[in-house]
Gaussian input, Z-matrix of N, CA and C with variables (Angstrom, degrees):
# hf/3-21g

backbone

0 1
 N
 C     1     B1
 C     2     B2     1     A1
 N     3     B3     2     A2     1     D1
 C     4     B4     3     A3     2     D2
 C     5     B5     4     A4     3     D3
 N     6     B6     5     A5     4     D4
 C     7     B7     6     A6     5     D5
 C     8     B8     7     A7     6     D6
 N     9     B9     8     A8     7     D7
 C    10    B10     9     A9     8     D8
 C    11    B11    10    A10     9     D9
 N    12    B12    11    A11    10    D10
 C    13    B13    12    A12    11    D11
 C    14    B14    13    A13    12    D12
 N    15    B15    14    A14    13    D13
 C    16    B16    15    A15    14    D14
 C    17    B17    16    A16    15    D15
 N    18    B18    17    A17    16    D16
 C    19    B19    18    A18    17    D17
 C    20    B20    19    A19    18    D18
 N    21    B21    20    A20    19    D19
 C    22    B22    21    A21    20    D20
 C    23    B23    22    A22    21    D21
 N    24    B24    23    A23    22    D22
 C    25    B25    24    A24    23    D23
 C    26    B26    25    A25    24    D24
 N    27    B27    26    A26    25    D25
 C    28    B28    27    A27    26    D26
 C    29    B29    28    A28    27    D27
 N    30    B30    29    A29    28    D28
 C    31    B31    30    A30    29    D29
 C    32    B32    31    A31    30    D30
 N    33    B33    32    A32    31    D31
 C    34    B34    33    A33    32    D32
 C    35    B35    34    A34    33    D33
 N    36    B36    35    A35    34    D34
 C    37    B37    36    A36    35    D35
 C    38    B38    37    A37    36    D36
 N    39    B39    38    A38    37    D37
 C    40    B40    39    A39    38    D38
 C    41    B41    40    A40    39    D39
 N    42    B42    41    A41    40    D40
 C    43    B43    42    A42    41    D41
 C    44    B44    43    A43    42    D42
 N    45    B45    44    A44    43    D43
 C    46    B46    45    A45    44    D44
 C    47    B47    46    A46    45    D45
 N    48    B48    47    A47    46    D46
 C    49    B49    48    A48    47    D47
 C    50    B50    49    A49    48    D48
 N    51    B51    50    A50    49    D49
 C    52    B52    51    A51    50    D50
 C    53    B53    52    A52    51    D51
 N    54    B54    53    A53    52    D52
 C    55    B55    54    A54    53    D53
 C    56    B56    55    A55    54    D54
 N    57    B57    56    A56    55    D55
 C    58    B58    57    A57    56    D56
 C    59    B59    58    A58    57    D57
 N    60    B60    59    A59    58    D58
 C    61    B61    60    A60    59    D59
 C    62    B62    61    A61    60    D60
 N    63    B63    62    A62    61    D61
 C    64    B64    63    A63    62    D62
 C    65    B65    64    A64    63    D63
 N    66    B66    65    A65    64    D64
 C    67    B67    66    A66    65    D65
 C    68    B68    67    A67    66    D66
 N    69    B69    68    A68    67    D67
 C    70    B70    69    A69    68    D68
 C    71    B71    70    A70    69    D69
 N    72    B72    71    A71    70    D70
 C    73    B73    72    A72    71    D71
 C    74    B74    73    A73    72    D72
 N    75    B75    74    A74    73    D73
 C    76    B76    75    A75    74    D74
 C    77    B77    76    A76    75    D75
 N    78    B78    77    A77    76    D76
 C    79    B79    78    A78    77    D77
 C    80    B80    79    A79    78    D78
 N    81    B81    80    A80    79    D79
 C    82    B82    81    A81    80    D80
 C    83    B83    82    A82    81    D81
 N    84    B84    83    A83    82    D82
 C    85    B85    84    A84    83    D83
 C    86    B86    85    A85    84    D84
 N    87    B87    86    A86    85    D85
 C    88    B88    87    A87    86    D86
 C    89    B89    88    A88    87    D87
 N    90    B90    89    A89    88    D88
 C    91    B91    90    A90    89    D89
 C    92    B92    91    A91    90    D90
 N    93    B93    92    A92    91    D91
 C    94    B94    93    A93    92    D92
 C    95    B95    94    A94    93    D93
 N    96    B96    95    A95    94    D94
 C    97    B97    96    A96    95    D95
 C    98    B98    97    A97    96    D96
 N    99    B99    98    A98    97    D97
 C   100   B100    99    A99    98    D98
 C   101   B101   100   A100    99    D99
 N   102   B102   101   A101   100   D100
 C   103   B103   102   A102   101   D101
 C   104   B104   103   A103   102   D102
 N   105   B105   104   A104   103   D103
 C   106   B106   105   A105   104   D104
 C   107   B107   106   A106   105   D105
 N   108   B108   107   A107   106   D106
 C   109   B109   108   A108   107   D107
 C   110   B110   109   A109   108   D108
 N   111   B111   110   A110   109   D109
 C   112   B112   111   A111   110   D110
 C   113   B113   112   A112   111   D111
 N   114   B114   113   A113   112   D112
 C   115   B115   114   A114   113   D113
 C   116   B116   115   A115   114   D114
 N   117   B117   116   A116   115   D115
 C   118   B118   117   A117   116   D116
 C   119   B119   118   A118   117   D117
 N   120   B120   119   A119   118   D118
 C   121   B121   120   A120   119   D119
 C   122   B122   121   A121   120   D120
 N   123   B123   122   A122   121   D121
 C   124   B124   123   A123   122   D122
 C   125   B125   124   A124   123   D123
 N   126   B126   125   A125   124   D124
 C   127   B127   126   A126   125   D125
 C   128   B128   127   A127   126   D126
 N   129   B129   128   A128   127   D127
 C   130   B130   129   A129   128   D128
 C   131   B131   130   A130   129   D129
 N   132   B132   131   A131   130   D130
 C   133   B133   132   A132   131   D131
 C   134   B134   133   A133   132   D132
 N   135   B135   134   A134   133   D133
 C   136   B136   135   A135   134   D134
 C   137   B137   136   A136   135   D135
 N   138   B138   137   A137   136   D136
 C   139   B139   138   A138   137   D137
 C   140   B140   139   A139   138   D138
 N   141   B141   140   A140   139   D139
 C   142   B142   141   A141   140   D140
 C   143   B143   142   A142   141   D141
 N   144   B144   143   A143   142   D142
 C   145   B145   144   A144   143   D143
 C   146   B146   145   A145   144   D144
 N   147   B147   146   A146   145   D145
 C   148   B148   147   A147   146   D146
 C   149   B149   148   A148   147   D147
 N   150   B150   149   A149   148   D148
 C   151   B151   150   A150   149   D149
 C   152   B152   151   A151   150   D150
 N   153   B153   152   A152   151   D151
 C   154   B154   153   A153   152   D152
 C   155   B155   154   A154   153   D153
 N   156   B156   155   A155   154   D154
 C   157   B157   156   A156   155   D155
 C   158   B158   157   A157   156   D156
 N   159   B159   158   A158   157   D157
 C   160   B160   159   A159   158   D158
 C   161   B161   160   A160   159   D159
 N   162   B162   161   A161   160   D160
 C   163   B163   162   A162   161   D161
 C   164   B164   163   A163   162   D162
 N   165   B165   164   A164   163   D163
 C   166   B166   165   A165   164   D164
 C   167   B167   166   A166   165   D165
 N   168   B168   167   A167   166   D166
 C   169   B169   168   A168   167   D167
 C   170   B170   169   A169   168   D168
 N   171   B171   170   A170   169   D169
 C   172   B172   171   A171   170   D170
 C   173   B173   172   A172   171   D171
 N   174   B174   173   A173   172   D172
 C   175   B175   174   A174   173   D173
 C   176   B176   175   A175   174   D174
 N   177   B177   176   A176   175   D175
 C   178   B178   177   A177   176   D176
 C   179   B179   178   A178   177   D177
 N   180   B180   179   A179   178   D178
 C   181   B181   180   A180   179   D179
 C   182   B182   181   A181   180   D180
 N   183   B183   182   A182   181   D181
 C   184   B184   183   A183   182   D182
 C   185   B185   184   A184   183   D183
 N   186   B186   185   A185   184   D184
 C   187   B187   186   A186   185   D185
 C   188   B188   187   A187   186   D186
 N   189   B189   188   A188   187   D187
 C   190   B190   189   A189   188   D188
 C   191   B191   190   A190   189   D189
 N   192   B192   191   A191   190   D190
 C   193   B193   192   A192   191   D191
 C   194   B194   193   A193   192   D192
 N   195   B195   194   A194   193   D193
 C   196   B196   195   A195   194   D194
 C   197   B197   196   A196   195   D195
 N   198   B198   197   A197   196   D196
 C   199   B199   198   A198   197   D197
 C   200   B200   199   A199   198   D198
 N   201   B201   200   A200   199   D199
 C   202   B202   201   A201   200   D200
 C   203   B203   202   A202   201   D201
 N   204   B204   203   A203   202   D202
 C   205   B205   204   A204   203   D203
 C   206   B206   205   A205   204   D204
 N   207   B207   206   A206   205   D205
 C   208   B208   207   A207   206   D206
 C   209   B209   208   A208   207   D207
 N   210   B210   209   A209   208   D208
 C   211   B211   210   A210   209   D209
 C   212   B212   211   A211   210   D210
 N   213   B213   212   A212   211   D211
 C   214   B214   213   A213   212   D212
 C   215   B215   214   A214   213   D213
 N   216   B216   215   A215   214   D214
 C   217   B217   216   A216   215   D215
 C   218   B218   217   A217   216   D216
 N   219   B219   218   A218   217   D217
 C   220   B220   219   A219   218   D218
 C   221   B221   220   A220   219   D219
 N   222   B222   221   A221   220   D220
 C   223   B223   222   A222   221   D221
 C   224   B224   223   A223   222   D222
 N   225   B225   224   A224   223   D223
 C   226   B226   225   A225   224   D224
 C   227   B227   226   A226   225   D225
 N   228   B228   227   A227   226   D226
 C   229   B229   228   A228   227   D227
 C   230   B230   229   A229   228   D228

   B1=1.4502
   B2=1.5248
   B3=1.4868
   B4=1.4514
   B5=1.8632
   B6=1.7268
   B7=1.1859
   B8=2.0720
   B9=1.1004
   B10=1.9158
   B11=1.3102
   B12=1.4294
   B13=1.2423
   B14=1.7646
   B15=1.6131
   B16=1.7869
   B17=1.4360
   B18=1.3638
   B19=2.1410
   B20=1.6391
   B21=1.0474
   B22=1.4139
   B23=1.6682
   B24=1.5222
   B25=0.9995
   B26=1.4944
   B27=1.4992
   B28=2.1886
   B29=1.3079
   B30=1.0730
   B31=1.4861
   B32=1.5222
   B33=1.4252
   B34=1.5316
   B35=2.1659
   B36=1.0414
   B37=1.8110
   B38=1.8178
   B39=1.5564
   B40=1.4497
   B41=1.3207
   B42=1.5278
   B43=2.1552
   B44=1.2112
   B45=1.8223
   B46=1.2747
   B47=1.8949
   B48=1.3104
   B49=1.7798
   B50=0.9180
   B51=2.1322
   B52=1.3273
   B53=2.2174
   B54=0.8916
   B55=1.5731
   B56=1.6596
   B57=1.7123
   B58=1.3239
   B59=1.7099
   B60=1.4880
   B61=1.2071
   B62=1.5942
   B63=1.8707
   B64=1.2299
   B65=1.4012
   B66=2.1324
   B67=1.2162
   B68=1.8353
   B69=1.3582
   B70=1.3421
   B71=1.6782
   B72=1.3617
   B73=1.5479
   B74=1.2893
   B75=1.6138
   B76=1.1792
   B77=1.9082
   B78=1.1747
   B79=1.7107
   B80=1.3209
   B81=1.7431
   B82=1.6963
   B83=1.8064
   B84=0.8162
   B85=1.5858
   B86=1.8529
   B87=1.2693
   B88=1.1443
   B89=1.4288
   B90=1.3413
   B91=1.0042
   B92=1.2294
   B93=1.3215
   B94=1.5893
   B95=1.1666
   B96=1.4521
   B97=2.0352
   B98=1.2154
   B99=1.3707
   B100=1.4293
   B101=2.0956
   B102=0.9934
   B103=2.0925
   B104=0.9514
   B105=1.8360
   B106=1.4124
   B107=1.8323
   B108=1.0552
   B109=1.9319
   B110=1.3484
   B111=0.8741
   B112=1.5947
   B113=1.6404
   B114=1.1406
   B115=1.3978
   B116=1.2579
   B117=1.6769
   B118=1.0383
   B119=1.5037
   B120=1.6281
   B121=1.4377
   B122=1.6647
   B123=1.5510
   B124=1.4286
   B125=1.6255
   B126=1.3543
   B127=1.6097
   B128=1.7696
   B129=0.8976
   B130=2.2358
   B131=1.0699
   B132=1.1384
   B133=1.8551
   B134=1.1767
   B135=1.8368
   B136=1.8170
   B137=1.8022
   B138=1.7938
   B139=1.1818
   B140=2.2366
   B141=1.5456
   B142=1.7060
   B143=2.1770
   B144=1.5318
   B145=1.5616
   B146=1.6991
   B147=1.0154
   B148=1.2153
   B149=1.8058
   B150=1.4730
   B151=1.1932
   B152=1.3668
   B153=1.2279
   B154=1.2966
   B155=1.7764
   B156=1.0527
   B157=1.3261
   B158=1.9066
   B159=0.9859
   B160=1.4211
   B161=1.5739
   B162=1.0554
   B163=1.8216
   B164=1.6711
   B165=1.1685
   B166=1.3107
   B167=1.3360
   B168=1.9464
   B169=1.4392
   B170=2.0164
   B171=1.6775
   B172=1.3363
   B173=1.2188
   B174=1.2960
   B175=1.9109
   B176=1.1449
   B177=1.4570
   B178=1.6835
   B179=1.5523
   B180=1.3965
   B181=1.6073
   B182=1.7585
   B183=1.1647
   B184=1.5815
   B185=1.6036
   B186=0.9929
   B187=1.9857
   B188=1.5158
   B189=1.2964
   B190=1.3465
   B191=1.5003
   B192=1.0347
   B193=1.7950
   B194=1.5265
   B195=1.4011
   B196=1.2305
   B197=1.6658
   B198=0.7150
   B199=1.9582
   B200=1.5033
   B201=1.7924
   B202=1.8650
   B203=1.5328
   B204=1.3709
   B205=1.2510
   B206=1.4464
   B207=0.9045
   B208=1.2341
   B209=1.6967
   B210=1.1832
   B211=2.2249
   B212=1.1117
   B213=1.4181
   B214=1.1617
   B215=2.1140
   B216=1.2700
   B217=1.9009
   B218=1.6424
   B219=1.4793
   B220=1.4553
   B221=1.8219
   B222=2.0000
   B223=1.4323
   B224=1.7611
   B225=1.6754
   B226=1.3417
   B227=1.7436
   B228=1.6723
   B229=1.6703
   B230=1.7122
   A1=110.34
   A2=108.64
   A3=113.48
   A4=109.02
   A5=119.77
   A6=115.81
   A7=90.86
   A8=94.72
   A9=90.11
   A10=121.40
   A11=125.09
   A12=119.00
   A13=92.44
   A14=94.19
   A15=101.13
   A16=108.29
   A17=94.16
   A18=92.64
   A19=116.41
   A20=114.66
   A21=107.32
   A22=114.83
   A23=119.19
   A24=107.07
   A25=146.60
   A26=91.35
   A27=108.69
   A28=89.96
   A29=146.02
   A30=149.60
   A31=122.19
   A32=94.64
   A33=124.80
   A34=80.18
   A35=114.94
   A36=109.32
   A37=103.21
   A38=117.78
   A39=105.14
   A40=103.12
   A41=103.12
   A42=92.00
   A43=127.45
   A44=86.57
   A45=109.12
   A46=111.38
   A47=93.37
   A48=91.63
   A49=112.70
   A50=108.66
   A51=120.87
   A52=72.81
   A53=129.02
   A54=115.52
   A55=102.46
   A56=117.65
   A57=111.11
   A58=125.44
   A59=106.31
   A60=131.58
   A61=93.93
   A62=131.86
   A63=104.72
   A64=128.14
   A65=102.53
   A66=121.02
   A67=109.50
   A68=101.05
   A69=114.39
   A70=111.39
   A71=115.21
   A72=119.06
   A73=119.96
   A74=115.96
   A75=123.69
   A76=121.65
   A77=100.59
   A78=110.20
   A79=120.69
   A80=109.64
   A81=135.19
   A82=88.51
   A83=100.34
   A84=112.60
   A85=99.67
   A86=106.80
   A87=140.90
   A88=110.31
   A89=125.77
   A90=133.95
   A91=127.70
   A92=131.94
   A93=120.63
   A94=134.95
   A95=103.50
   A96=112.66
   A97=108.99
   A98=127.04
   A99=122.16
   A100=100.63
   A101=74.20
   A102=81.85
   A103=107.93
   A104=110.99
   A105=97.92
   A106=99.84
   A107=121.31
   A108=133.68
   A109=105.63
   A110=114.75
   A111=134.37
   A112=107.76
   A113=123.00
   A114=122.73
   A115=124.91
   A116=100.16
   A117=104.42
   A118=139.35
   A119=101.13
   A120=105.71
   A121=123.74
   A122=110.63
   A123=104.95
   A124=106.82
   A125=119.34
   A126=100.03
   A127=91.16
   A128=100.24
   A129=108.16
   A130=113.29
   A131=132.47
   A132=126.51
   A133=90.33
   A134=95.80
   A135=101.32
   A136=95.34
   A137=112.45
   A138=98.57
   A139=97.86
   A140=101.00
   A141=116.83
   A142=85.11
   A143=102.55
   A144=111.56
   A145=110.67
   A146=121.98
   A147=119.39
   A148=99.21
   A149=117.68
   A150=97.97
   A151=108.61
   A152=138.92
   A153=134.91
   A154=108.23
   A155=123.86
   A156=125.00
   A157=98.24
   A158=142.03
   A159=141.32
   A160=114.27
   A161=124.96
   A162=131.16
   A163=131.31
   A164=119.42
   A165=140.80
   A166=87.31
   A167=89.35
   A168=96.23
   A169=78.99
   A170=85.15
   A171=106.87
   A172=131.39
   A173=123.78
   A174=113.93
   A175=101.78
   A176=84.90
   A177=118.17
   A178=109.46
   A179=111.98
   A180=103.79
   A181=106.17
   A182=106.64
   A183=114.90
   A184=108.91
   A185=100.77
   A186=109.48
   A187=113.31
   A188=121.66
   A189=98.47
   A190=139.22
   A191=102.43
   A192=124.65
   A193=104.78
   A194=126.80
   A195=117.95
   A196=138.05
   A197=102.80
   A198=85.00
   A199=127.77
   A200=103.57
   A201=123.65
   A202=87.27
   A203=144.34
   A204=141.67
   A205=104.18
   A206=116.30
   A207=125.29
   A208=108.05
   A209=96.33
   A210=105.34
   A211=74.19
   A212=156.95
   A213=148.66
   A214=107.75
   A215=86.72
   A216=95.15
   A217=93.08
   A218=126.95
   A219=118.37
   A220=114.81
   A221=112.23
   A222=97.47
   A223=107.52
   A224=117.66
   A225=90.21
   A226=105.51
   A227=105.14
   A228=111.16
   A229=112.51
   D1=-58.10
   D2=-177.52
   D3=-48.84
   D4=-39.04
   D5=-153.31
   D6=-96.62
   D7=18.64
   D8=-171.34
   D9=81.94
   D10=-0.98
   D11=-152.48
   D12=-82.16
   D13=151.46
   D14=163.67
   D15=-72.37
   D16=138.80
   D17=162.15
   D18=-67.00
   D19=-18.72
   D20=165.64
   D21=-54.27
   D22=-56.22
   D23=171.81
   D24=-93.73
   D25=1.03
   D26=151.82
   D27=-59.59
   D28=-65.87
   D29=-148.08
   D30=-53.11
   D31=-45.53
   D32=-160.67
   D33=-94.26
   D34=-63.23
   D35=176.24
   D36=-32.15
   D37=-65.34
   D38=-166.96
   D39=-103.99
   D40=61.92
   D41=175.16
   D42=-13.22
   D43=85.01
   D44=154.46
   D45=-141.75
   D46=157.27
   D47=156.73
   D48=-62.22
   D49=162.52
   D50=-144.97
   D51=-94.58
   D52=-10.55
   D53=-164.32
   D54=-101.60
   D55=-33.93
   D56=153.61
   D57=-36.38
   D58=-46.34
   D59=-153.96
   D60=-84.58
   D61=-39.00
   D62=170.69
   D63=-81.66
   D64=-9.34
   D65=-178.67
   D66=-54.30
   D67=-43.80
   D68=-169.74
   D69=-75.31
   D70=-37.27
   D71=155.20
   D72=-37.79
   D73=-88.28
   D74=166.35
   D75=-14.53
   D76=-55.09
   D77=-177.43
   D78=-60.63
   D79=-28.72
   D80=-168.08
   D81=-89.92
   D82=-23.85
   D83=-160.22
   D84=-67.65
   D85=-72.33
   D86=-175.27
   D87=-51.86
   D88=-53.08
   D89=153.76
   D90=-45.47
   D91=-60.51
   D92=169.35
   D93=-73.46
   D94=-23.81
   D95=142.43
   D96=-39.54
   D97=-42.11
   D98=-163.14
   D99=-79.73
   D100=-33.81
   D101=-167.99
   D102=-91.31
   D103=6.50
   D104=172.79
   D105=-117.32
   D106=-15.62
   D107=139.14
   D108=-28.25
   D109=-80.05
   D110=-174.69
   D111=-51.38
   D112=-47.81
   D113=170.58
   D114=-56.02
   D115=-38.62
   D116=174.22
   D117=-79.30
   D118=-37.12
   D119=163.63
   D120=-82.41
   D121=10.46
   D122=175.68
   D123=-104.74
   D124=-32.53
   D125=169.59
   D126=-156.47
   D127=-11.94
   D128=-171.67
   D129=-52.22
   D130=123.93
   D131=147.05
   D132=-87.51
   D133=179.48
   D134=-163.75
   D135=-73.34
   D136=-37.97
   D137=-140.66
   D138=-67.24
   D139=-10.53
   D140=-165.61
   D141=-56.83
   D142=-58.97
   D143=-172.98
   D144=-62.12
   D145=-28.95
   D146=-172.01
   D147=-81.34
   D148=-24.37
   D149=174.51
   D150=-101.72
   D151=-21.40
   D152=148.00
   D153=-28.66
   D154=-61.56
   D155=-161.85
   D156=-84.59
   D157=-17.02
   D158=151.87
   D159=-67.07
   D160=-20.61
   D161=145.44
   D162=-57.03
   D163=-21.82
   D164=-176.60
   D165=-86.51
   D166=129.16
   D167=-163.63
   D168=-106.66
   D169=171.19
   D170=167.15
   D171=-35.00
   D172=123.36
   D173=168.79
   D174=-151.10
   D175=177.80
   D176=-163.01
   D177=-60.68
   D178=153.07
   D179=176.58
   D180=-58.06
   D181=-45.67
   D182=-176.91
   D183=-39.45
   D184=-57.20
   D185=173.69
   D186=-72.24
   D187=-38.47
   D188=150.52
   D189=-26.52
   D190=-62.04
   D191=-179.74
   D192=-63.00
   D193=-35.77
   D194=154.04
   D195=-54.66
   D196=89.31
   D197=-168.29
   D198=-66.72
   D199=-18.07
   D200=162.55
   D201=-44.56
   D202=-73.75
   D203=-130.79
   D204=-69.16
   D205=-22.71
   D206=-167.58
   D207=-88.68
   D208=-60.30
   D209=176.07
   D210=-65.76
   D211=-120.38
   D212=-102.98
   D213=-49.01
   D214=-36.08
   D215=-169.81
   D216=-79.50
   D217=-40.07
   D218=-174.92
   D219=-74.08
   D220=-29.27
   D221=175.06
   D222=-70.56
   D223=-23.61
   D224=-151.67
   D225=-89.76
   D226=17.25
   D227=-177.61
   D228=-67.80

């Protein structure tokens, strides 16, 4: 999204369908909403998460779609 790309062709990059591909969004989605709840009501203000999440370095579309990759890169900040 950020780089412009169509989901047709993220899709067509990790052979998958384009509805797998929002299935798998949605799920990544949900999840770091959740860890980012949790951050927040355990010691976080927004602006503590917003710079936590401006630390998360760059990745692959593939790790995108993972959403572990992501909590894993935000607990060990």
């Amino acid at each position: 999204f950020i780089e412009g790309r169509k989901v047709r062709e993220i899709a067509d990059r990790l052979a998958m369908s384009e509805s797998d591909l929002y299935r798998k969004q949605r799920v990544a989605i949900g999840q770091i909403a959740r860890l980012l709840a949790e951050m927040e009501q355990d010691n976080g203000s927004e602006q503590e998460i917003r710079a936590t999440l401006l630390r998360l370095p760059d990745t692959e579309d593939t790790e995108a779609l993972e959403p572990m990759h992501a909590v894993d890169k935000m607990r060990k900040l």
